[in-house]
C-alpha positions, 0 to 999 in steps of 0.5 A: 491528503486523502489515503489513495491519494498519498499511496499513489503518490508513495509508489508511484501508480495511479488512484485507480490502481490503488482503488482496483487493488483494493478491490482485488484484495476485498480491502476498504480504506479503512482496513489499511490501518493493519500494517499487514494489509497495507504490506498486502496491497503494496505486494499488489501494487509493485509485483513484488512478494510480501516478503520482499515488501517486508524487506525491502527497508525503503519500502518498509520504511515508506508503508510506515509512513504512510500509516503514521500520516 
């Protein structure tokens, strides 16, 4: 399943939103591969803080995940 596929999927938006998040942080695919970065594009994408992100163990455990897939 390709990579904005499966995130939209995970966190429940749309590929475009993904795509328009990526393009708001100046972000390709290919820079997701950094934990920080995906924590940064799932902040944009749910609203929520970083840290929030980074303590929010479901969704941690989501963005891990993703990168492993």
């Amino acid at each position: 399943m390709p990579v904005v596929e499966e995130i939209a999927e995970k966190l429940g938006v749309s590929e475009e939103e993904v795509r328009e998040a990526l393009e708001v942080l100046g972000l390709t695919v290919t820079d997701l591969l950094s934990q920080g970065n995906m924590v940064m594009l799932t902040a944009q994408l749910t609203g929520m803080q970083t840290v929030d992100v980074l303590t929010d163990e479901n969704l941690f455990a989501q963005i891990t995940q993703l990168q492993t897939d």
